[in-house]
C-alpha positions as CSV (number, residue, x, y, z in Angstrom):
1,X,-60.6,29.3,46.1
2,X,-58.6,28.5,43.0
3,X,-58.3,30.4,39.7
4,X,-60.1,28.2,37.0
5,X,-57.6,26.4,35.1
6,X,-55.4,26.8,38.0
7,X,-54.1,24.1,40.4
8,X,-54.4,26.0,44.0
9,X,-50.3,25.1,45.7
10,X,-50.8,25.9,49.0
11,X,-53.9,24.4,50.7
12,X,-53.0,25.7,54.0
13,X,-51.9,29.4,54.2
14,X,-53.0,32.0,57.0
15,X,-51.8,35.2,57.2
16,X,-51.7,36.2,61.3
17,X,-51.4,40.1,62.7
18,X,-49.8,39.9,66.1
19,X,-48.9,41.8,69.1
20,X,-46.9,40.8,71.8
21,X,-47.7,43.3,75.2
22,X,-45.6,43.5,78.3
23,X,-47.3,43.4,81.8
24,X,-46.6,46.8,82.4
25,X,-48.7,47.5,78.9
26,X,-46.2,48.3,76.5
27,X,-46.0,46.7,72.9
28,X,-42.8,44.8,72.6
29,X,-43.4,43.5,68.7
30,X,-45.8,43.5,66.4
31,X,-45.9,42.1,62.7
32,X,-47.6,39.1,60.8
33,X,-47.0,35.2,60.8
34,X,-47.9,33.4,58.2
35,X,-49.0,30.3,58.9
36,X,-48.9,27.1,56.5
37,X,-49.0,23.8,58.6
38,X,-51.6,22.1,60.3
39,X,-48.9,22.0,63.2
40,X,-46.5,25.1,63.5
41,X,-44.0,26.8,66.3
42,X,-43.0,30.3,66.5
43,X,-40.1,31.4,68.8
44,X,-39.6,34.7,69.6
45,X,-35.8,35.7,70.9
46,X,-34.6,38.3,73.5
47,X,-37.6,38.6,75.7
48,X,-37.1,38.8,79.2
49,X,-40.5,38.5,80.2
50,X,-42.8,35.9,78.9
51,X,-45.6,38.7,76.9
52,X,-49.2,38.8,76.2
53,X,-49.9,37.6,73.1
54,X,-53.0,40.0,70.9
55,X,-54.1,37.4,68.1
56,X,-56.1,38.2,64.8
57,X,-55.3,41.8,64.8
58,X,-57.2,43.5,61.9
59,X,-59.3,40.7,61.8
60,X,-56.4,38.9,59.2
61,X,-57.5,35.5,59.6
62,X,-61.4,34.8,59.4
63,X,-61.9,32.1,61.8
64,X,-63.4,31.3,65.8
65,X,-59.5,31.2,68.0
66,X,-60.0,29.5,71.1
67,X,-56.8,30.4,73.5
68,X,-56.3,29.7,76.4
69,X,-56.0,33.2,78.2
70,X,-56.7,33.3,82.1
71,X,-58.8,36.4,83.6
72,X,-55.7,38.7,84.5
73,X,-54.5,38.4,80.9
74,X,-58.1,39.5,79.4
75,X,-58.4,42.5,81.3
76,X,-54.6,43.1,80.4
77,X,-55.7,43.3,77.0
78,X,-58.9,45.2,77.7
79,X,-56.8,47.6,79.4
80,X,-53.7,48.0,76.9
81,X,-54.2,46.5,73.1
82,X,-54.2,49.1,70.8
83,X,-55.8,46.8,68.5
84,X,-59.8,48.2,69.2
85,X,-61.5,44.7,68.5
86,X,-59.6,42.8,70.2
87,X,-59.5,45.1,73.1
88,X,-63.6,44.9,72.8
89,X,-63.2,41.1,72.9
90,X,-61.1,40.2,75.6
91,X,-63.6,42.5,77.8
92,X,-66.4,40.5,76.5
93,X,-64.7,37.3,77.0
94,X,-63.9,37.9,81.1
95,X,-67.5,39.2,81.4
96,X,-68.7,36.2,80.0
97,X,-67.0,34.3,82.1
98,X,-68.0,35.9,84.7
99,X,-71.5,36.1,84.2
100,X,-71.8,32.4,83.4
101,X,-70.1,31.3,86.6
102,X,-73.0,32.8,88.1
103,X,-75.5,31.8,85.8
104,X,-74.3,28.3,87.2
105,X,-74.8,28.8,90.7
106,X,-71.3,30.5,91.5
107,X,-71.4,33.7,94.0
108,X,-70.0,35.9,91.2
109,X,-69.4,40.1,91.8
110,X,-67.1,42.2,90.5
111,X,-63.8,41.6,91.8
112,X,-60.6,44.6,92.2
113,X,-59.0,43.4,89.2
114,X,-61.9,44.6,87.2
115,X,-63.2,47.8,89.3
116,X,-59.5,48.8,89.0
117,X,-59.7,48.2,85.1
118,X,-62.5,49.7,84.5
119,X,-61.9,52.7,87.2
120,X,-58.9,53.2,84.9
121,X,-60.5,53.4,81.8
122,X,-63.2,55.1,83.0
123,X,-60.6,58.3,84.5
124,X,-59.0,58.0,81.0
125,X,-60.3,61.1,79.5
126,X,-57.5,60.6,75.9
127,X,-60.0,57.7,75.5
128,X,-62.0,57.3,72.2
129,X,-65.9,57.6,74.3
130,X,-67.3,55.6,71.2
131,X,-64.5,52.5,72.6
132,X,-64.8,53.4,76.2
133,X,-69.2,52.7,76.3
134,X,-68.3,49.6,73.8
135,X,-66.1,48.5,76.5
136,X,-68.1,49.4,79.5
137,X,-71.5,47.4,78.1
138,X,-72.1,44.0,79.2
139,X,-72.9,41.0,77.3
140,X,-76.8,41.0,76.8
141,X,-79.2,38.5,77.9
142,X,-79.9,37.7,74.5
143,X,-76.3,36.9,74.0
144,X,-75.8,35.3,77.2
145,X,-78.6,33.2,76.0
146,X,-77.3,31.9,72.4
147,X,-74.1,30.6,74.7
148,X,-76.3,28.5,76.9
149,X,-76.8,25.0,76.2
150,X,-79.9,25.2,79.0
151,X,-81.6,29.0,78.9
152,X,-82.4,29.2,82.2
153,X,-83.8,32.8,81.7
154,X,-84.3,33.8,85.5
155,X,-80.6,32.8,86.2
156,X,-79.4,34.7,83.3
157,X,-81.9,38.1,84.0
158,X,-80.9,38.2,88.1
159,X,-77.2,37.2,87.7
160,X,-76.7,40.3,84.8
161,X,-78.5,42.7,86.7
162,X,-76.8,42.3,90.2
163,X,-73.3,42.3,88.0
164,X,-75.0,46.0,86.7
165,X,-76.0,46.9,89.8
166,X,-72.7,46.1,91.8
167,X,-70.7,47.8,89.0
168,X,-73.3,50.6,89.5
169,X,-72.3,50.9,93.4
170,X,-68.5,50.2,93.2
171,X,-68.1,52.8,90.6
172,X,-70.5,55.2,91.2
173,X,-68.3,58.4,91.7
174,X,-66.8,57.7,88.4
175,X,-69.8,57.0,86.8
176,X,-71.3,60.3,87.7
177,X,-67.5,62.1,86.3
178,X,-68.1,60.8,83.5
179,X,-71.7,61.9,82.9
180,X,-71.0,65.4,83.9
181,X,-68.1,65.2,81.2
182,X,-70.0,64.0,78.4
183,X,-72.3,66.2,79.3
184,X,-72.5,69.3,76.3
185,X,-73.5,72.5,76.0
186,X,-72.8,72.8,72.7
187,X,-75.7,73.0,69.5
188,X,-77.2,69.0,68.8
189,X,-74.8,67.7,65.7
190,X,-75.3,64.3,64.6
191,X,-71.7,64.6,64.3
192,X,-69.3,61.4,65.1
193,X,-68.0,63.1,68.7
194,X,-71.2,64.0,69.6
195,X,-72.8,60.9,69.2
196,X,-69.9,58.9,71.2
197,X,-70.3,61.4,73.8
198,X,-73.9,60.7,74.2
199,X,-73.5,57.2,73.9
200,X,-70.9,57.2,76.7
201,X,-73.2,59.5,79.0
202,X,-76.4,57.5,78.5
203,X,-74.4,54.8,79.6
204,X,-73.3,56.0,82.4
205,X,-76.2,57.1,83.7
206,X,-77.8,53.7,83.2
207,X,-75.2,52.6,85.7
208,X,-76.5,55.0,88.4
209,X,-80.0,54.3,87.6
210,X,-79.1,50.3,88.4
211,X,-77.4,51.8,91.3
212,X,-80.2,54.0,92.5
213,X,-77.3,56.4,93.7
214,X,-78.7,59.3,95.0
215,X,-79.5,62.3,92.5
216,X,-79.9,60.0,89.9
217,X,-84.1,60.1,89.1
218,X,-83.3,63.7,89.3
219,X,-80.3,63.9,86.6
220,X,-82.8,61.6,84.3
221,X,-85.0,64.0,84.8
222,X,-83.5,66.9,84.0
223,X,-82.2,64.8,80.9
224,X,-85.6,63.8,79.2
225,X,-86.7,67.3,80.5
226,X,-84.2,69.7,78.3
227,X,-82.9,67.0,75.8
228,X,-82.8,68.7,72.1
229,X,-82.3,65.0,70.4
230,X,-84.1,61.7,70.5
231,X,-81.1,59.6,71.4
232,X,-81.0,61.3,75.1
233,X,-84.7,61.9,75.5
234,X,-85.5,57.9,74.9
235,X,-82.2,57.1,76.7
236,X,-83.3,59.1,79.6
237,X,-87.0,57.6,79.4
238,X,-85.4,54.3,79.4
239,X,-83.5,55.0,82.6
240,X,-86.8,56.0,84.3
241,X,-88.9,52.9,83.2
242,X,-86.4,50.8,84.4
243,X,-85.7,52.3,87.5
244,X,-87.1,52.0,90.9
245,X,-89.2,55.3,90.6
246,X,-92.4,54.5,89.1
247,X,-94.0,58.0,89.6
248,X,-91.5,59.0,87.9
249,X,-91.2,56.6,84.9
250,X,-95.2,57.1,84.6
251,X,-94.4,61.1,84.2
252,X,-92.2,61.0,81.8
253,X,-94.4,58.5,79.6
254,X,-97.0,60.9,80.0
255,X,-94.4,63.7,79.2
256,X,-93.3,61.9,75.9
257,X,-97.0,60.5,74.8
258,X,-98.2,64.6,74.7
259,X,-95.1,65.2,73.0
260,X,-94.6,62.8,70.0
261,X,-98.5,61.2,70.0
262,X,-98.1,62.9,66.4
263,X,-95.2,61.0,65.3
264,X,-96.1,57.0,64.8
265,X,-92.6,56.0,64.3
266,X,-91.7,57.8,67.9
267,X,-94.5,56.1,69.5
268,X,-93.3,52.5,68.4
269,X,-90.8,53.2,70.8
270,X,-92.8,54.5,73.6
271,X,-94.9,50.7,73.1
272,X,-91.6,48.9,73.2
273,X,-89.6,50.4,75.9
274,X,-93.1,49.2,78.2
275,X,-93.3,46.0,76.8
276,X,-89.6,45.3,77.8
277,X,-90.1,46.2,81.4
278,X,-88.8,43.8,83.5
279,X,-90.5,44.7,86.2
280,X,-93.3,42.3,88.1
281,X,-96.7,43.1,86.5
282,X,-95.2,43.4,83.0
283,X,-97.8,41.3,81.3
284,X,-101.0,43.5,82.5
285,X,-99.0,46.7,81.8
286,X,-98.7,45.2,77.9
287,X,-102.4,44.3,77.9
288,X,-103.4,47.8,79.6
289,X,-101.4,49.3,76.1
290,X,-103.6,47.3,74.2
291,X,-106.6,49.6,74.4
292,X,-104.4,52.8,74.3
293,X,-105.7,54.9,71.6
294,X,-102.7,54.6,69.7
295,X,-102.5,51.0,69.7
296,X,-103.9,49.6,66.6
297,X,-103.9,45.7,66.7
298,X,-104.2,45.9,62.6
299,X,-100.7,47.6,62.1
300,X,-98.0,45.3,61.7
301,X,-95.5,47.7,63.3
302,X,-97.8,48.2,66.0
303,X,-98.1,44.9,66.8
304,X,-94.1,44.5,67.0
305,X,-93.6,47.0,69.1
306,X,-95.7,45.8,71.8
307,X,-96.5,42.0,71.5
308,X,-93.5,41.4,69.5
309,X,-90.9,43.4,72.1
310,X,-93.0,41.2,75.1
311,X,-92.2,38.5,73.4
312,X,-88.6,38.6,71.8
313,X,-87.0,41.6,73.9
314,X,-88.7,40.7,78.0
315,X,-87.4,37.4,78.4
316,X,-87.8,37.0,82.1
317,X,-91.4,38.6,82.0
318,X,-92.7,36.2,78.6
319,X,-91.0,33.4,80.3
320,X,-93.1,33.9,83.2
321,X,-92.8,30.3,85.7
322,X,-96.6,30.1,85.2
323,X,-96.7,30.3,81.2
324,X,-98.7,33.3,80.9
325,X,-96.5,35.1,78.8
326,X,-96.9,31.8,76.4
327,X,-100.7,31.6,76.5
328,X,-101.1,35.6,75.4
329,X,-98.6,35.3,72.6
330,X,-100.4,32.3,71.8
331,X,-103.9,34.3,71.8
332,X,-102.5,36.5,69.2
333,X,-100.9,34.2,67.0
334,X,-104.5,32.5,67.2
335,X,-106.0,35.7,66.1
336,X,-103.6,37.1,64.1
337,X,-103.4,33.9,61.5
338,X,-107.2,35.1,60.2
339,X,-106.3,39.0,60.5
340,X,-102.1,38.8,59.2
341,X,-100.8,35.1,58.6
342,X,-97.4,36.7,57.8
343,X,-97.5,38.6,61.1
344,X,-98.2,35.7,62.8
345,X,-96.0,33.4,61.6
346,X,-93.2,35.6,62.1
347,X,-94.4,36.3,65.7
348,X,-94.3,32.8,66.6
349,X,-90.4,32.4,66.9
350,X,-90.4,33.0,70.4
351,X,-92.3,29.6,71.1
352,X,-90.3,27.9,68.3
353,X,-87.5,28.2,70.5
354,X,-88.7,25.7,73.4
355,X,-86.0,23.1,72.7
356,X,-83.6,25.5,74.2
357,X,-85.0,26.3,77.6
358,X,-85.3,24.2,81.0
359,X,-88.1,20.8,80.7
360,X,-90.6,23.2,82.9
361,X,-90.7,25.5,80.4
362,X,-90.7,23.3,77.4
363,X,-93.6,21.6,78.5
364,X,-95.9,25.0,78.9
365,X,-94.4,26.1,75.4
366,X,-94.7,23.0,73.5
367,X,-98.7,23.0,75.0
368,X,-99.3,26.1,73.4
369,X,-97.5,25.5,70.0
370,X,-100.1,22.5,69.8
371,X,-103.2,24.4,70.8
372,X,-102.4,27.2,67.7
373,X,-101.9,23.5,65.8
374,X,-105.4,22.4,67.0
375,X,-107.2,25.5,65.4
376,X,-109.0,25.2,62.4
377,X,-108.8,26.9,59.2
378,X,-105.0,27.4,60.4
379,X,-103.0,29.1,57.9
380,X,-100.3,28.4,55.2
381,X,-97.8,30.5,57.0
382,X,-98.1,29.5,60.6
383,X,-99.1,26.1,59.9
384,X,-95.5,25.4,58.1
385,X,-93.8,27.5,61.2
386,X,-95.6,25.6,63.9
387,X,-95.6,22.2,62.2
388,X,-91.5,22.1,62.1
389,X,-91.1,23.2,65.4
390,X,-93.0,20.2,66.6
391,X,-91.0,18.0,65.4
């Protein structure tokens, strides 16, 4: 914006970072353009090759850049920019790709260009580990989810999780080398190496979890068992919930409950990492929680972590073909508007939502949105929420 009192002369100006990579991965030039037409060329002389161009660098313009980039030329990047976001996004943008292909109906795995990419990065041991999980994590459902103009929530959940799995499987041996790397000795620091390192490893092992390669309930194990932080005690409980080993998940809830049943905060998380179970039978393990005796329905932070991770963080399992997930949200919000209007109203933005998903799903939404709008005595709060939704 302009100065006051001062005419602003140039309307149009944007400032560009630039890279221009080889296909071998080697920076040929770098520098800034500066950009002050609506329509503008820039030639670059003596190349032999035509490059890879990395756009934005340093984030110097602030807007959305659509290019055209094929597949090969985003792992390129992913591979080689030494630019760290845009390395991040061109990653994100093939896996999006990807994973919407299949979303739509396409037979989508991971092909060699990627399992040589990431088999590359993952044998890189001069790598930053902090980049190398960044790189490594896929897209989330939520994510996947905002990009949709249909959520269709079981074609989102299955196609992710057989991309994890077969990236799991293809990459297995690597996966473990990395674990056993990351893996320290050394005296808990919340120090910024020792955090990456643990980020990387859980990571890792979430991979062989999906992968159910052999050893891998027993390396969780052995992780929740002698972890001296949080960060790889939950990470390893999270492995075990969400593998196929429910003997052993339901040991090392047990495990964890005896241990931190003191600490409310810590058990927030034991309530949410059930409630986002994805699992078949997800809604009567959530219920079942309800009469644990350190569930109580009148704290607010409580209730989030069990109804409100059901709700917001389980997609498949709330959106449930048969609306159940719906109805006992629903139930809540009912109860909740005499016991916490606030709570409730902020609860409800699940079902608000409904506009967004397939017509089968709308309908069972919408149905309950109305019946919370047919109770009496409805509150200030969740009668403003519900009543817009409507609409």
């Amino acid at each position: 914006p302009s100065t006051p009192g001062q005419e602003h002369k140039d309307p149009f100006h944007m400032p560009v970072r630039f890279g221009l990579l080889t296909q071998e991965g080697a920076e040929l030039s770098s520098g800034v353009v500066e950009l002050t037409q609506e329509v503008q060329s820039v030639s670059f002389d003596g190349l032999s090759d035509k490059p890879i161009p990395s756009l934005l660098r340093g984030f110097s313009a602030p807007i959305k850049l659509r290019f055209n980039y094929t597949d090969e030329q985003l792992l390129h990047l992913m591979r080689f920019d030494t630019d760290g976001f845009n390395r991040w996004e061109s990653g994100q943008r093939y896996l999006v790709n990807k994973l919407q292909a299949g979303i739509a109906g396409a037979t989508v795995e991971p092909n060699v260009a990627l399992l040589e990419a990431w088999s590359a990065l993952l044998e890189d041991e001069s790598l930053d580990e902090a980049m190398l999980a960044k790189l490594c994590t896929l897209p989330s459902e939520a994510y996947l989810s905002e990009l949709a103009e249909v959520i269709d929530v079981e074609a989102i959940h299955a196609t992710r999780k057989a991309f994890v799995k077969a990236l799991g499987v293809a990459l297995a041996p690597q996966w473990l080398a990395v674990y056993q790397r990351c893996t320290s000795t050394e005296v808990y620091q919340p120090s910024a190496d020792q955090v990456a390192k643990r980020s990387l490893k859980n990571l890792a092992l979430s991979y062989l979890i999906a992968a159910n390669y052999e050893g891998a309930i027993e390396l969780a194990m052995e992780q929740f068992n002698n972890a001296d932080n949080m960060s790889d005690q939950q990470s390893a409980l999270a492995a075990l919930v969400h593998s196929h080993d429910i003997e052993a998940a339901n040991q090392a809830l047990t495990a964890f409950k005896q241990q931190w049943s003191a600490e409310a905060l810590v058990m927030n998380s034991w309530f949410s990492l059930q409630a986002c179970d994805t699992k078949e039978g997800a809604l009567d393990r959530v219920k079942s929680l309800e009469n644990d005796e350190l569930f109580d329905a009148k704290n607010p932070n409580k209730l989030r972590s069990l109804i409100g991770a059901f709700a917001s963080a389980n997609p498949v399992q709330f959106h449930a073909p048969d609306g159940s997930g719906y109805h006992y949200l629903a139930d809540w919000i009912i109860r909740l508007n005499e016991q916490n209007p606030q709570i409730a109203s902020r609860m409800l933005t699940p079902l608000t939502r409904w506009k967004r998903y397939t017509s089968d799903k709308q309908k069972l939404m919408r149905a309950q949105l109305e019946r919370i709008m047919e109770q009496k005595a409805l509150s200030p709060d969740v009668y403003e929420v519900v009543s817009k939704s409507l609409v």
